[in-house]
C-alpha positions as semicolon CSV with decimal commas, in nm:
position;residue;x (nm);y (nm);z (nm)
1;X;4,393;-5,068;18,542
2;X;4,722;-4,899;18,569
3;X;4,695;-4,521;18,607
4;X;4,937;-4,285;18,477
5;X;5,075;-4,023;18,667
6;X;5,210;-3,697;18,387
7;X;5,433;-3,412;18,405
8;X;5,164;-3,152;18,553
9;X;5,162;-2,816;18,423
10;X;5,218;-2,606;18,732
11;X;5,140;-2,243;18,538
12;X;4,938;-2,181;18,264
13;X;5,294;-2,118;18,003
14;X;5,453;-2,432;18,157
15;X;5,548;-2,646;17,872
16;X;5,898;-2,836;17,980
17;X;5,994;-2,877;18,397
18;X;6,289;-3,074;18,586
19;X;6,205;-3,395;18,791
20;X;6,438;-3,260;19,055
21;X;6,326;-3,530;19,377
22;X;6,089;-3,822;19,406
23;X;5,937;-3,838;19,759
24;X;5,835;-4,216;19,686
25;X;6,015;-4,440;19,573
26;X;5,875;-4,763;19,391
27;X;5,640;-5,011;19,603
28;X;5,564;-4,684;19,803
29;X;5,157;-4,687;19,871
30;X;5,007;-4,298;19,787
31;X;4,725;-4,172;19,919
32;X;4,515;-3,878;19,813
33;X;4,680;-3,548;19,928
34;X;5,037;-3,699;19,941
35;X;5,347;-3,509;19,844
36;X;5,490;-3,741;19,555
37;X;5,748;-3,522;19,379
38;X;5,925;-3,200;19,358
39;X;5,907;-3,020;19,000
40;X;6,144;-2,745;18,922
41;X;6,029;-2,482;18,691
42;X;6,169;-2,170;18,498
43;X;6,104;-1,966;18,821
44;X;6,002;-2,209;19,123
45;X;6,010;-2,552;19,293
46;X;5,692;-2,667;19,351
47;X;5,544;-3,008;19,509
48;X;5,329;-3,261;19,320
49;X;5,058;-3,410;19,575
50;X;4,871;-3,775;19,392
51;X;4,509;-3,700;19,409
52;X;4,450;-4,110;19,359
53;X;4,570;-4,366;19,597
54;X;4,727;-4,703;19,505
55;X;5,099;-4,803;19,534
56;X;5,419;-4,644;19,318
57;X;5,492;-4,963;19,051
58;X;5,705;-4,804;18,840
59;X;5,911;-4,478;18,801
60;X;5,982;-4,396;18,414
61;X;6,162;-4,078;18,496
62;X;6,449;-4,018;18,724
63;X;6,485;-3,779;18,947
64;X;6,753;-3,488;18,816
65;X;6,573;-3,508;18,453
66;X;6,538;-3,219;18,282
67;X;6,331;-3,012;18,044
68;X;6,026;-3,295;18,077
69;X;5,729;-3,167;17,869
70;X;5,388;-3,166;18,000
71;X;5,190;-3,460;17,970
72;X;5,491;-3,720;17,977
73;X;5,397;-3,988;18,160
74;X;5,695;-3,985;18,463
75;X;5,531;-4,268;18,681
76;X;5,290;-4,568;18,719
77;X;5,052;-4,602;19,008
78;X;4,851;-4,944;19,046
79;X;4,487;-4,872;19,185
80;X;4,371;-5,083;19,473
81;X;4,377;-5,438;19,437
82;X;4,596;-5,432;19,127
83;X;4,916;-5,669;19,112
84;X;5,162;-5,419;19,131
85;X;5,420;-5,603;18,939
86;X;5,215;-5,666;18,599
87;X;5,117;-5,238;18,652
88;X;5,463;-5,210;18,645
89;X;5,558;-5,422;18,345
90;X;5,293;-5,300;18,151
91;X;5,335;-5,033;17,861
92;X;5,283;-4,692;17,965
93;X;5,021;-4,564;17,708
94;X;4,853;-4,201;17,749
95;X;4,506;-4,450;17,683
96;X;4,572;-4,634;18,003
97;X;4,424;-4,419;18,245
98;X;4,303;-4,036;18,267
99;X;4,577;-3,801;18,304
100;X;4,480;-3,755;18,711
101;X;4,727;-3,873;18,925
102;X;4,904;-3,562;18,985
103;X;4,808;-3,188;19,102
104;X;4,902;-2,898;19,058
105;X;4,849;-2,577;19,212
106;X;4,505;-2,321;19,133
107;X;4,659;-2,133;18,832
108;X;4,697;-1,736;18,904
109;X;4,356;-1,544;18,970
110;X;4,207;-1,433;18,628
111;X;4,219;-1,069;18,488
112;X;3,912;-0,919;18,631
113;X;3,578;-0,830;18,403
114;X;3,464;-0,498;18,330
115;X;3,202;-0,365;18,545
116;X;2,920;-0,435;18,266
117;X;2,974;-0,717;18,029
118;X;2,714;-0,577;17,800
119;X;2,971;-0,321;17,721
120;X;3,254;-0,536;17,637
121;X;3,362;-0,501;17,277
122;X;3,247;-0,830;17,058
123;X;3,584;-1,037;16,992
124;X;3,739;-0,832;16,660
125;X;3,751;-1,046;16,343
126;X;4,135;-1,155;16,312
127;X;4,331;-1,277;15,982
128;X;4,340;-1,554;16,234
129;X;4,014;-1,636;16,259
130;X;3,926;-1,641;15,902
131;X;4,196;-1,849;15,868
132;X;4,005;-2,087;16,057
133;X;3,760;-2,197;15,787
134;X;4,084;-2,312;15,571
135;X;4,113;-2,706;15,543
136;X;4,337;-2,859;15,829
137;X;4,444;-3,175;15,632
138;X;4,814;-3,035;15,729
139;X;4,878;-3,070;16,073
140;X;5,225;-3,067;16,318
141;X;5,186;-3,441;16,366
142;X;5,140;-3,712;16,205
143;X;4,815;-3,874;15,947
144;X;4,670;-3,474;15,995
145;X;4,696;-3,491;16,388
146;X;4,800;-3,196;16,524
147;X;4,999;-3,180;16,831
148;X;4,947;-2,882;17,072
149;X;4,942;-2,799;17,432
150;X;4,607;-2,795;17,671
151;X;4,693;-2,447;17,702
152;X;4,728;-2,363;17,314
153;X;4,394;-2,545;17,247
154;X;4,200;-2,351;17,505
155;X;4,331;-2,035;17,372
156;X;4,282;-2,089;16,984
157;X;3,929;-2,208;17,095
158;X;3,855;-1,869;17,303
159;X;4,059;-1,682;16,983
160;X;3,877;-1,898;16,697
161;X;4,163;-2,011;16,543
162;X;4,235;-2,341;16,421
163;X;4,508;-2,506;16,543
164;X;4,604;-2,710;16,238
165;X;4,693;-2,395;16,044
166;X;4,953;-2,258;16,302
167;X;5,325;-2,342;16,304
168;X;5,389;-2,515;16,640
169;X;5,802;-2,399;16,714
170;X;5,742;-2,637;16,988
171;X;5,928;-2,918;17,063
172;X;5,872;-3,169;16,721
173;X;5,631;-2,919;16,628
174;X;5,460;-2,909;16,888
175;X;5,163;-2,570;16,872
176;X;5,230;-2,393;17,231
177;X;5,027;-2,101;17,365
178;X;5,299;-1,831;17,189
179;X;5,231;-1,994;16,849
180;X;4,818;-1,907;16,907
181;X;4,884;-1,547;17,019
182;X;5,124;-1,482;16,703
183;X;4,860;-1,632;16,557
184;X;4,588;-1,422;16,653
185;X;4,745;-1,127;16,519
186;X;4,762;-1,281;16,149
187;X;5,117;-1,436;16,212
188;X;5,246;-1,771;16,198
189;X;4,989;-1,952;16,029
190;X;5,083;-2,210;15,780
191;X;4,965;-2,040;15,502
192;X;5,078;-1,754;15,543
193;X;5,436;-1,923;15,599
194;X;5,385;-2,103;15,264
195;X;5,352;-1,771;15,055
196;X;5,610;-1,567;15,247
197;X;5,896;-1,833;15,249
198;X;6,074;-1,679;14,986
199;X;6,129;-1,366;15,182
200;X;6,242;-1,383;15,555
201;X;6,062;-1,230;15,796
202;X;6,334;-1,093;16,031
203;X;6,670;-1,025;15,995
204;X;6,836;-1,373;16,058
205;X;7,058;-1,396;16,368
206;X;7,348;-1,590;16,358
207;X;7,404;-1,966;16,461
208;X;7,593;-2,085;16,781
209;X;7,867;-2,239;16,525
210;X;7,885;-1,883;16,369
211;X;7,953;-1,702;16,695
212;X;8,178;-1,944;16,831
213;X;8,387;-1,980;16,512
214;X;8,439;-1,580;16,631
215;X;8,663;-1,680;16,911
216;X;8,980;-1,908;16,967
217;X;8,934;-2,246;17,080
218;X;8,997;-2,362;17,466
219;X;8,951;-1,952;17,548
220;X;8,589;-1,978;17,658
221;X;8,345;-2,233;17,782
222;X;7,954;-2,259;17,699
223;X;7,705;-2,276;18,014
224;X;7,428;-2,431;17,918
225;X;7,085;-2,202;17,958
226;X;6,845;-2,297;18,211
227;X;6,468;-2,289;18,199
228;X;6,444;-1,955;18,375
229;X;6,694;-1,747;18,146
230;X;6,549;-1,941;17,812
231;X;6,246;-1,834;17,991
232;X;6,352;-1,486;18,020
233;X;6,492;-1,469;17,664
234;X;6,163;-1,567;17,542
235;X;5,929;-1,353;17,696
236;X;6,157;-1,026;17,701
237;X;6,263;-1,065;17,312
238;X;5,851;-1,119;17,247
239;X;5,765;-0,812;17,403
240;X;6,035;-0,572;17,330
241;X;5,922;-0,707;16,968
242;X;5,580;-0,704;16,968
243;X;5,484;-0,400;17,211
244;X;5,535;-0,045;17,092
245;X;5,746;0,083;17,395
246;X;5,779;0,493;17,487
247;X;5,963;0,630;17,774
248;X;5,902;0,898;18,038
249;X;6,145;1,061;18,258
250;X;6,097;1,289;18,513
251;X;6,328;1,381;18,839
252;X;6,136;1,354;19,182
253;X;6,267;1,542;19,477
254;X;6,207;1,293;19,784
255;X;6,370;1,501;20,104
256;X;6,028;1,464;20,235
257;X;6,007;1,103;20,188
258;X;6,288;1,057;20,340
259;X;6,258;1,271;20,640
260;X;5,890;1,051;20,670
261;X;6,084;0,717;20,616
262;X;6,296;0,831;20,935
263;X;5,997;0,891;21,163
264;X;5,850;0,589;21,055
265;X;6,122;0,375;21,164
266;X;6,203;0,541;21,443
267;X;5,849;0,464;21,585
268;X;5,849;0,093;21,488
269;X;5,705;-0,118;21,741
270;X;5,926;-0,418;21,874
271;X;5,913;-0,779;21,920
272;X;5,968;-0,932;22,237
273;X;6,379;-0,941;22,122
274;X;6,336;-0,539;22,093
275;X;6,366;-0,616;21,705
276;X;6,134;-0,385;21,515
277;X;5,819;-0,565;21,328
278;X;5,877;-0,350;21,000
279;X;6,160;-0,101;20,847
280;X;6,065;0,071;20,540
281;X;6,283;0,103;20,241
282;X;6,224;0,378;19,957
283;X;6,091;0,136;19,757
284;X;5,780;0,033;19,935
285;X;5,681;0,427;19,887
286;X;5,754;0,386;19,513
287;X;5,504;0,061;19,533
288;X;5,241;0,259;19,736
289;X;5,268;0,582;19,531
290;X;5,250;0,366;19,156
291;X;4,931;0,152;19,334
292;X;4,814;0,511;19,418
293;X;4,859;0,676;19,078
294;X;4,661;0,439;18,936
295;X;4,412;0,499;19,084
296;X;4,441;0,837;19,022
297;X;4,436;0,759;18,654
298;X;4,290;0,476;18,588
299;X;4,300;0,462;18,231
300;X;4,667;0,376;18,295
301;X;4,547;0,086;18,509
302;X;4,520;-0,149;18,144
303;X;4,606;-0,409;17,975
304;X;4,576;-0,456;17,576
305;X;4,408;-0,721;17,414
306;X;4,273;-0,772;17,060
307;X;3,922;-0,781;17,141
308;X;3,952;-0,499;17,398
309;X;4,104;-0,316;17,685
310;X;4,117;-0,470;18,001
311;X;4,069;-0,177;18,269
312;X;4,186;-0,357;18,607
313;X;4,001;-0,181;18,926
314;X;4,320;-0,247;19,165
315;X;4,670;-0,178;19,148
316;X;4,847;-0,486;19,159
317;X;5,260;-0,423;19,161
318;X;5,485;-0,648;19,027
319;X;5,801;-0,634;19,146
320;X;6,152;-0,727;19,002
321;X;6,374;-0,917;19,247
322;X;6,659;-1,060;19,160
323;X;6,727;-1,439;19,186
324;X;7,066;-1,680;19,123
325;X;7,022;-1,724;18,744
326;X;6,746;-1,443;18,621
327;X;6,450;-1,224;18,794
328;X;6,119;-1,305;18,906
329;X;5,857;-0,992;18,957
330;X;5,636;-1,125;19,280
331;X;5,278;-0,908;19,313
332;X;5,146;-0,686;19,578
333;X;4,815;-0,730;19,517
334;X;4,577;-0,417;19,578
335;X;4,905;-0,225;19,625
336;X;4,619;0,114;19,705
337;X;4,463;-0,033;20,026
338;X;4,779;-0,137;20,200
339;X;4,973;0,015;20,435
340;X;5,357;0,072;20,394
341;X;5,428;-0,129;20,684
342;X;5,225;-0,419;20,537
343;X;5,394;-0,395;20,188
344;X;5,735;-0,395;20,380
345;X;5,678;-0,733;20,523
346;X;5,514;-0,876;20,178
347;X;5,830;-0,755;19,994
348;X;6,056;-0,906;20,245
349;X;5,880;-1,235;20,280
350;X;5,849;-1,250;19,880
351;X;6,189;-1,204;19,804
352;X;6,320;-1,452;20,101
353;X;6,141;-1,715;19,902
354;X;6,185;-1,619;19,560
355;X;6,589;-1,646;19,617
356;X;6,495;-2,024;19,685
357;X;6,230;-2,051;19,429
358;X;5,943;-2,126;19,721
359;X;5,684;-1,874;19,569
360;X;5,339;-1,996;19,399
361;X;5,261;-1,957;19,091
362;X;4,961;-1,696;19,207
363;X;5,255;-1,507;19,378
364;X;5,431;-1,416;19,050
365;X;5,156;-1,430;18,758
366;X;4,920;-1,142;18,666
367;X;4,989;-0,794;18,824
368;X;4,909;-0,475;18,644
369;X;5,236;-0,293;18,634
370;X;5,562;-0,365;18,781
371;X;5,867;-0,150;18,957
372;X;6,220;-0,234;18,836
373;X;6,477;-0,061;19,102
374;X;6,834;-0,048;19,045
375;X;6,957;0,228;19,306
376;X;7,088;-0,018;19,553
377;X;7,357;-0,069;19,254
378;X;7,459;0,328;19,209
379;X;7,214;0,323;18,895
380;X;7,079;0,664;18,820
381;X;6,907;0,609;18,485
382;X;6,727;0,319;18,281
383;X;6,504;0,195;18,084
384;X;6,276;-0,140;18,174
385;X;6,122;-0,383;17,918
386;X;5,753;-0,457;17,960
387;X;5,616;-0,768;18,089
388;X;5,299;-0,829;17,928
389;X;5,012;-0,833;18,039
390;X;5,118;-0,541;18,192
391;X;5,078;-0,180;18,010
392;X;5,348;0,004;18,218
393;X;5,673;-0,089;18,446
394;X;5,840;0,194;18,610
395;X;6,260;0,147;18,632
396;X;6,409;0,354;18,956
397;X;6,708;0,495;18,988
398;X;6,933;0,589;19,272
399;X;6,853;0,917;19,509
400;X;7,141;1,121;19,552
401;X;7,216;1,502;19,596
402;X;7,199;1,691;19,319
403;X;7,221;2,058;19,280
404;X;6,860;2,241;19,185
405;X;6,813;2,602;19,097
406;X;6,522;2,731;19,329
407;X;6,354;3,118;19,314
408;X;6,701;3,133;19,168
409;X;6,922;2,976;19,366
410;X;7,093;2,690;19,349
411;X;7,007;2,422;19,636
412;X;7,075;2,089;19,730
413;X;6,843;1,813;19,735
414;X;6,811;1,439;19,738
415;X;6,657;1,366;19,370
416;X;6,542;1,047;19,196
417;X;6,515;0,969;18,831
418;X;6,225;0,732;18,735
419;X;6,111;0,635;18,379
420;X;5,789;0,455;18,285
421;X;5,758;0,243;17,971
422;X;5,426;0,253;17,857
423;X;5,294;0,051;17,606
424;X;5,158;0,265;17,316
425;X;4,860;0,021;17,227
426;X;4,691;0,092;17,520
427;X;4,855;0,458;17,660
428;X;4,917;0,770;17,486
429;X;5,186;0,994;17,553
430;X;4,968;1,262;17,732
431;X;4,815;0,978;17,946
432;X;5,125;0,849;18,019
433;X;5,241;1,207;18,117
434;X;4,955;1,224;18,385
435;X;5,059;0,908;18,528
436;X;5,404;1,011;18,582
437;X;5,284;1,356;18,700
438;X;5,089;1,175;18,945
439;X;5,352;0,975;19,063
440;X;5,588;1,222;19,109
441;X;5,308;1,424;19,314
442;X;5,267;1,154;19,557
443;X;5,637;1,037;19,591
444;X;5,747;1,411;19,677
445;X;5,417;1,396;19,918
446;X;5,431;1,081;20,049
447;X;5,163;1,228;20,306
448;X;4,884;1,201;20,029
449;X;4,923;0,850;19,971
450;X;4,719;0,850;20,312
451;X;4,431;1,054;20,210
């Protein structure tokens, strides 16, 4: 029997990727392990390997094709024995076969679990999960099938929601894992949408016809999004929506860091072409100090969920680097027990491969906070958005000398403005004072991030 090989999902919130190469072409045999395809998603390129063996009859989906959703069947693959020819002419059905001919990688590691489980808070009772005892004669598909992601089924399972009474805004309809978590909260659900359609929700934007009936014809051109910046738009607009954001700023003098940065470098061992094996930048300090004040307080160290607070025991630091088309924030994991020289590298080897969209999907998923810095650009002062799961993300400015009144006096030192978001669910102001505090402690001290 003909076995179909389907768009994988190669993360967890994949729901559309680009075919962008076949590395078999048809009448090609596979065998277990094989590289058959290269998928593009929002943020990488990652390779397929079949996990079956048999020969390539047919190929359904080009190479170059975009925006494929998961699931699509892209290719045929006759088993062993099987005339490839009649495999090839025969009607791709998602019946024909188990959806196992293609891999994909191990997703990212999950959030860790409290140190007792008999103190984890039961799951709270949601407007979404009473909403689950409603009748699901109206589903997203058609006859009362409802059409939803792997993803948004395992998650309305874990939440207890039903996923015929939430609006899928996936494509025709389609329930995707953002449609369970609005869900969860008591959003989105069909019902709910019945009642309230006389009244909008949110203030309507306007359409791309509007906007572009705002400027005169043949004086601009449209570039079409790609999966990363819809990507981007998505995730950034959810968050800056849906998580109570408060700022901290606080001015750090770093003349000591940088005096320590010098000595550093200037001790670097050397290859064998008298290169040296690591030269670190301010902002591996800034990654070791926020691993470090975690640590310090680790009720900072969070991440909100309905049900209960997720208390992470290492500091894993996302990132931001910046990539042809968007951003992509790749982790130091257990930030606290590296060295600088070792977080160096990491960043360096991270950002080599996120500018060609090489990095895993366990290289860029998770993390517990994340480090925006804009000082290579002359930027003295912002504010970063969130990126859920994470609690906090501190933006960094430029250092620069700025004059300081001392026992007095006015001085000169090198200074550096940082301000942490914090996400109010999960940290108070005060808390999110002592994290800063902390930060700033170690940053103007970089000797304690030792101890």
């Amino acid at each position: 029997m003909p076995i179909n090989i389907l768009m994988p999902a190669l993360s967890p919130t994949m729901e559309k990727g680009n075919l962008a190469k076949w590395l078999k072409k048809e009448g090609d045999k596979v065998k277990s392990g094989d590289i058959i395809a290269e998928i593009e998603t929002d943020k990488a390129t990652m390779e397929v390997e079949a996990i079956d063996e048999g020969t390539i009859a047919r190929i359904l989906v080009p190479e170059g094709t975009q925006d494929v959703p998961v699931n699509d069947v892209i290719a045929v693959l006759a088993g062993e024995g099987e005339d490839v020819k009649a495999a090839g002419a025969a009607k791709p059905s998602a019946s024909t076969a188990p959806p196992k001919a293609a891999e994909a990688p191990a997703p990212a590691p999950a959030a860790p679990k409290s140190a007792s489980p008999k103190s984890a808070p039961p799951p709270a009772a949601t407007p979404a999960a009473k909403a689950a005892a409603a009748p699901a004669a109206q589903g997203n598909g058609h006859g009362g099938r409802v059409f939803s992601s792997p993803l948004a089924r395992r998650l309305a399972k874990d939440a207890g929601v039903d996923v015929a009474m939430v609006t899928g805004t996936g494509p025709h309809g389609r329930v995707v894992a953002r449609d369970v978590e609005l869900a969860k909260s008591g959003k989105g659900l069909k019902a709910q949408a019945a009642a309230s359609s006389g009244a909008p929700s949110s203030a309507p934007t306007m359409s791309d016809k509007q906007i572009l009936s705002l400027f005169e014809p043949g004086s601009y051109e449209v570039v079409p999004h790609d999966g990363m910046r819809r990507t981007i738009a998505q995730r950034l607009t959810a968050s800056i929506q849906n998580v109570p954001h408060f700022y901290l700023t606080i001015d750090c003098d770093i003349g000591k860091l940088l005096a320590a940065r010098e000595q550093i470098n200037a001790a670097a061992p050397k290859d064998k072409e008298k290169k040296p094996l690591y030269k670190i930048s301010v902002n591996d300090f800034v990654i070791k100090a926020m691993a470090v004040a975690l640590q310090k307080i680790p009720n900072c160290n969070v991440s909100w969920t309905e049900s209960g607070m997720v208390k992470h025991h290492h500091s894993d630091v996302g990132v931001a680097v910046a990539m042809p088309g968007g951003l992509i924030t790749p982790i130091i994991r257990k930030a606290e027990t590296k060295t600088l020289s070792t977080i160096s590298n990491e960043m360096k080897d991270f950002a080599t491969r996120a500018r060609s969209r090489k990095l895993k999907p366990e290289e860029y998923q998770g993390g517990t906070t994340a480090v925006s810095n804009l000082g290579m650009f002359g930027i003295s002062h912002f504010t970063a958005v969130i990126n859920p799961p994470h609690a906090t993300i501190l933006a960094v400015g430029t250092s620069e000398e700025r004059p300081v009144v001392r026992g007095g006096k006015i001085e000169i030192a090198n200074m550096m403005s940082v301000t942490l978001s914090c996400d109010h669910r999960a940290i108070d102001g005060a808390l999110g004072g002592e994290l800063i505090g902390a930060f700033k402690q170690l940053i103007e001290n970089p000797v304690m991030m030792m101890v």
